[in-house]
N, C-alpha and C positions, 0 to 999 in steps of 0.2 A: 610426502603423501599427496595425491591428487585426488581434489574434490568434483565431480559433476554436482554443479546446481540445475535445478530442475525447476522451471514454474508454466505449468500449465494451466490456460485459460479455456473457454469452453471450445474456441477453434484457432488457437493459438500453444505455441510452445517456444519461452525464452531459456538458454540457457548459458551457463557460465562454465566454464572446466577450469580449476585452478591448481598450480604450484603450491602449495601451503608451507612449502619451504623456504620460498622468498615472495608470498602472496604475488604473484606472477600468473596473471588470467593468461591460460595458454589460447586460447579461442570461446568465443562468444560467438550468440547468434539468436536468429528468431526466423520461427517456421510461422505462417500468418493463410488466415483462412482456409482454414484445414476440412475437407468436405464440398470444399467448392473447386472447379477444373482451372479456378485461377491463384491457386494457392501456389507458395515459393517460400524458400529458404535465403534468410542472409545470414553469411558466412564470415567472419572476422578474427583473424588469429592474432596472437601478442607478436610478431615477426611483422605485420602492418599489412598484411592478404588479406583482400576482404574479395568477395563475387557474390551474386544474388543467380539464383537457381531454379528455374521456375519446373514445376515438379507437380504433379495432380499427386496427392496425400486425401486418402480417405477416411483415415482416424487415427487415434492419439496414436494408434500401435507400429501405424507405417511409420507416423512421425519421427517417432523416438527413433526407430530401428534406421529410419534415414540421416537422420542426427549423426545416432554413432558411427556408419559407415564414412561418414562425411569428415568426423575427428579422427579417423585410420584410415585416411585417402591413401596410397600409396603417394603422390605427387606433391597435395597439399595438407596433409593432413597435420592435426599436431601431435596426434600419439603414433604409436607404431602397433600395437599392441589396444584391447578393450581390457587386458590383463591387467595396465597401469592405469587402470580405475579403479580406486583404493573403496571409495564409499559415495551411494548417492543421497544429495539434500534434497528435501523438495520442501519449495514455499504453497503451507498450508491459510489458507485462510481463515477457516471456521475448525478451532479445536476444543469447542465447549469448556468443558470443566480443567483440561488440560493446563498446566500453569508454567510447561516447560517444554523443552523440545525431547524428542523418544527416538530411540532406536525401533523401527517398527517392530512388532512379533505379531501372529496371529489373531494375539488376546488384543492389542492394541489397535490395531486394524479393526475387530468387529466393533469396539467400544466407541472409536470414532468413526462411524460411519452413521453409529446414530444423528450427527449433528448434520448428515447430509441436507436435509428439507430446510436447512436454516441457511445454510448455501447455497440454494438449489443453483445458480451461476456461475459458481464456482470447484466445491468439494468434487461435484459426480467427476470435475475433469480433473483433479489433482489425483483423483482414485484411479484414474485412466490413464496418468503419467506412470505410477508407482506399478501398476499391472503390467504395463507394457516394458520397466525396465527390469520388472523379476521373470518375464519370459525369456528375455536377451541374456541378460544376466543374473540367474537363478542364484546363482550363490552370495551376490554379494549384499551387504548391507544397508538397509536405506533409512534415512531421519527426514522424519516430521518436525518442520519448525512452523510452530502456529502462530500465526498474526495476532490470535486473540489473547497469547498467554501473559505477554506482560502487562495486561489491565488486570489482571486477576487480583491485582495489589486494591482495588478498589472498594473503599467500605461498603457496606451491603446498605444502607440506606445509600448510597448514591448509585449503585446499581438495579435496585429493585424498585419494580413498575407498582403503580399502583390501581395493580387488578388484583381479584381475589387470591390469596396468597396460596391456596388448596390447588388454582388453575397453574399460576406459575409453576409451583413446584414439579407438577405431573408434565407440565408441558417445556417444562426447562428456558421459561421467559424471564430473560433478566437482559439489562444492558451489560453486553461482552466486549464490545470496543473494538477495532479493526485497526491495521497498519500500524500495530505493537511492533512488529520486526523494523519496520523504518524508526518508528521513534524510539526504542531500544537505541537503536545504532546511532542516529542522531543526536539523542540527548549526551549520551557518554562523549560523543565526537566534538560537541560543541564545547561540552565543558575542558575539555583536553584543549580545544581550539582556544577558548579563551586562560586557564589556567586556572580553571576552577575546581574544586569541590565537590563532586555532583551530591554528595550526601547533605550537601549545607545548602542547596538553592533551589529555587522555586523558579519553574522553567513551563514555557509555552510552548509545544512541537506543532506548530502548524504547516501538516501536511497538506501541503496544497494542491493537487493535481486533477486529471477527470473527475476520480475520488478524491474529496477532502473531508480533512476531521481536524479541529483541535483536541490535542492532548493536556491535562495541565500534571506535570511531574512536580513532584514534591519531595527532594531529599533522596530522588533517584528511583523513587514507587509514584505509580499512576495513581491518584486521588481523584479524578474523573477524565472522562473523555467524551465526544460530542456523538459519534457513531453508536447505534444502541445493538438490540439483535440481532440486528440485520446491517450491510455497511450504506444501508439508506438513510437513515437519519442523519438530526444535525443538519451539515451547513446545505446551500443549495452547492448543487455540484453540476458538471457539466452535462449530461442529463439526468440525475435524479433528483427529487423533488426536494429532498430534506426535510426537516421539520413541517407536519403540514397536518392539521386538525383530522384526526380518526374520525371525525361525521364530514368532512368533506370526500371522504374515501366511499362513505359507505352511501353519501348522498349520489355522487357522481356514476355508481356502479347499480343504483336506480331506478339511474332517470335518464343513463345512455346506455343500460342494458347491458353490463359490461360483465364477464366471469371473471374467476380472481388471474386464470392469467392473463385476460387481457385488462384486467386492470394491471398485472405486475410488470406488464409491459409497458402502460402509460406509468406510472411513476419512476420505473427505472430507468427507458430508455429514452423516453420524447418530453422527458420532462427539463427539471433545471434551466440551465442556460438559455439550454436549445427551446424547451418549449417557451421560454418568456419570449427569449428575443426572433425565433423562427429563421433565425441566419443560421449558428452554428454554435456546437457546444467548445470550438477551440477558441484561447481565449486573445489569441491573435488576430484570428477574422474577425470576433466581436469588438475587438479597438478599430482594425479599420471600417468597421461599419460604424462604431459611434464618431470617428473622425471625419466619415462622409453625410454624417446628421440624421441618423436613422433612430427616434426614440426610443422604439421598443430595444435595441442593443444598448442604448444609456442605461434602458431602465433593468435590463438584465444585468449586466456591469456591476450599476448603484445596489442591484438586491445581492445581488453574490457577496460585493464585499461588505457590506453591512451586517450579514448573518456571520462572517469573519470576527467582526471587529463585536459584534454583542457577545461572542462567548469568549472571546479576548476577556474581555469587560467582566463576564459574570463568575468565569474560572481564574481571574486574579483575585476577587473577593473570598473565592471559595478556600483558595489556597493561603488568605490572611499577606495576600502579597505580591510582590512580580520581582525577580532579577532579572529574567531575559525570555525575549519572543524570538523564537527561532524558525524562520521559514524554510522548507522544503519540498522535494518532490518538484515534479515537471514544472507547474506554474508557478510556485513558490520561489525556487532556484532562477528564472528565467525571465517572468512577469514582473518588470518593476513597477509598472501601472497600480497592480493587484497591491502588492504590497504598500503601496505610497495609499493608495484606498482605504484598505483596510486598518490603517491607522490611524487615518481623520479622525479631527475631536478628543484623540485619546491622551492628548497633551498632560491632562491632568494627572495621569498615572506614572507622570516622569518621564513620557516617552520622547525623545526629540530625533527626528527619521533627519540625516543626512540627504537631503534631496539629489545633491549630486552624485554622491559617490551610489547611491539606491540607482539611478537612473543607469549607471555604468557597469554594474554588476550583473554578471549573466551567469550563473552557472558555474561559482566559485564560492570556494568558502570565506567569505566576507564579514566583517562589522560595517552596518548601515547605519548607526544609530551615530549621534554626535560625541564629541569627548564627554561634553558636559550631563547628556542624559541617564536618567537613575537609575533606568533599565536599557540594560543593552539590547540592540538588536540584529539580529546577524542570519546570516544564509550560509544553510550548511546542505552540502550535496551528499543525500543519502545514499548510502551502497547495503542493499538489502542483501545481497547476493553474499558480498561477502562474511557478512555473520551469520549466514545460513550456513558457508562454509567454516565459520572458526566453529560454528553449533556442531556441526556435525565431526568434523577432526576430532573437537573435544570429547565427544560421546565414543569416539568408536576408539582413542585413545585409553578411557576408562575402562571400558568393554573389556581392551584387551592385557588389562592388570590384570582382574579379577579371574 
């Protein structure tokens, strides 16, 4: 069976086509600012052919349809046929109540679109991937795997805000928790990686990249996570604000006369990293800005990881514990800086960071942690894509008993 994964961003489109027969990515690739006359495609097949194509794309729908032309190249392509595209995945981000991934149907498609205005950055273009690949390919199947489903495990006092319970309900305000699909795939991968149990341990998935969250897993269920409604919350990230006082929101918007979108524009985009240190939100230019002695990149640096290492701190209490802190995602995996940061002081909780082997580790699945420390700690490199494809195999394997 071959899988198309799908994940569309609001002018972006990644995607993955795989084998699921010998999990074998036949071609990868990412189409990038879609809308603008400087947008292009790169192209990467499992045969080691890669080209970048630079192409004016006007919306999701050219996107896609350039895509698939692009994987039945006559020359280069990796299919021969759009025939031997068995089922398509698309990575959802916002699936409200949802607690599992869905074969879409009409009825499911209208029910989730309600949660669009809580995505507004995300949903409208995931809706604009799934349109454009039932105009191409009408007949065949497509799954929704939501980012938000594997927090659903989380008790309702640790998800519920406290605002009037009459407003929540009607407006469907609760913490939902984001990058479920990476710490899904994560948490199961680490435990496999070290020879665990996931049902018997008490585990940290810190996602670390533009977007970061901690996750604290418990016995293989989310018990909290740092990301709330919205994936603004929680840690500072590389430009959003994270955790940051509801009256500084409402002070700032005024007394600089701001409306809500452009206030959502100052907390989402110009904020974190980038608005502390006013270099950049990547967190490689901010090291060598703080190794060329620029404060304000220290002091953006010191606040990132600290908001890291407080919910380290306050989701091992919660969870009555710690076996392992497991870093992932772009900075996570790649960042030894961040991670040596983020675990300052944390000694007390058993944790003792390998400084060498941490420094040497880039983008492999690793133990950072020393022999003798009580909680391990290890870097495990997420592959969202691909459980989006065993999600979806799985579903349209059940589908076709029944």
């Amino acid at each position: 069976m071959n899988i198309l994964v799908i994940n569309c961003g609001s002018s972006s489109i990644k995607y993955k086509l795989y084998d699921m027969s010998c999990l074998k990515v036949l071609a990868s690739g990412g189409m990038e600012k879609i809308g603008l006359d400087t947008s292009f495609l790169k192209v990467k097949h499992g045969d080691g052919f890669s080209k970048k194509i630079k192409v004016i794309i006007n919306n999701h729908e050219e996107g896609i349809a350039f895509i698939l032309k692009q994987l039945t190249d006559p020359e280069h392509g990796a299919i021969k046929s759009l025939e031997e595209i068995d089922a398509v995945g698309h990575r959802i981000v916002h699936g409200g109540r949802f607690t599992h991934s869905v074969i879409v149907t009409p009825e499911i498609l209208e029910e989730w679109k309600q949660y669009s205005e809580l995505a507004p950055l995300h949903n409208p273009a995931h809706l604009k991937g799934y349109e454009a690949i039932k105009k191409v390919l009408p007949n065949i199947k497509q799954v929704f795997v939501f980012d938000t489903a594997f927090h659903q495990t989380m008790p309702d006092y640790a998800y519920t805000y406290a605002l009037p319970y009459e407003i929540c309900e009607t407006y469907k305000l609760r913490r939902y928790g984001f990058h479920g699909t990476s710490v899904r795939y994560v948490s199961h991968r680490a435990c496999e990686f070290l020879g665990w149990d996931i049902n018997e341990k008490k585990l940290l998935i810190c996602h670390i990249g533009n977007g970061a969250s901690v996750t604290a897993v418990k016995n293989g269920k989310v018990i909290d996570t740092s990301m709330g409604l919205t994936p603004l919350a929680g840690l500072v990230m590389g430009t959003r604000c994270g955790d940051v006082d509801p009256m500084a929101i409402l002070f700032l918007m005024e007394h600089m006369g701001l409306n809500v979108q452009q206030m959502s524009e100052l907390i989402n985009k110009k904020s974190g990293v980038l608005g502390i240190s006013g270099v950049s939100s990547d967190m490689r230019e901010l090291d060598d800005a703080v190794h060329s002695g620029n404060r304000r990149a220290l002091l953006a640096r010191n606040t990132y990881s600290y908001s890291i290492r407080k919910y380290i701190g306050a989701f091992t209490f919660a969870m009555g514990g710690l076996d392992g802190i497991i870093f992932t995602a772009g900075v996570g995996e790649h960042q030894h800086s961040v991670r040596r940061d983020a675990l300052k002081g944390l000694e007390g909780l058993g944790i003792e960071l390998d400084q060498h082997v941490n420094d040497l580790v880039f983008g492999t699945d690793s133990v950072i942690s020393t022999p003798e420390s009580k909680v391990k700690v290890a870097v495990i490199c997420t592959d969202e894509e691909l459980l989006i494809a065993q999600d979806t195999m799985k579903l349209i394997n059940e589908a076709e008993k029944q």
